[in-house]
Steps between C-alpha positions, in 0.01 A plus 500: 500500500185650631356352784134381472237645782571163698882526506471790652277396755722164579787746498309719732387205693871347510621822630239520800608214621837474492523880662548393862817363392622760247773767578256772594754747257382320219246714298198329295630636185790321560398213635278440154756616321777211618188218525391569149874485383505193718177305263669647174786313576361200619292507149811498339647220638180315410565588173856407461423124655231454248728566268741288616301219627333559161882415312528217716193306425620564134792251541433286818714236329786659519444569889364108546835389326724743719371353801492154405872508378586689846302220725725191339824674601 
């Protein structure tokens, strides 16, 4: 994943600002390093609930039926 000109920026920009409450033994390399890590995951899990969200709208009847039998016992 290469980071566009803006990323970088916001990255740069996110770091700035969050600095006065950073461990001052954290380096820059590594604080991009963990952050980046940090989006690729949360990309991830965007992409596994699509998917799943994605099977779910596929049989919402089942789901509907589920609940309706659980709400009459």
């Amino acid at each position: 994943m290469k980071a566009t000109f803006d990323q970088r920026h916001a990255l740069r920009d996110e770091f700035e600002s969050t600095k006065a409450t950073r461990d001052a033994s954290r380096s820059r390399k590594g604080w991009y390093a963990s952050r980046k890590a940090q989006l690729q995951v949360q990309e991830a899990f965007a992409e596994i609930e699509d998917e799943i969200g994605q099977s779910y709208r596929r049989q919402p009847a089942v789901a509907v039926e589920q609940r309706a039998s659980h709400a009459q016992r």
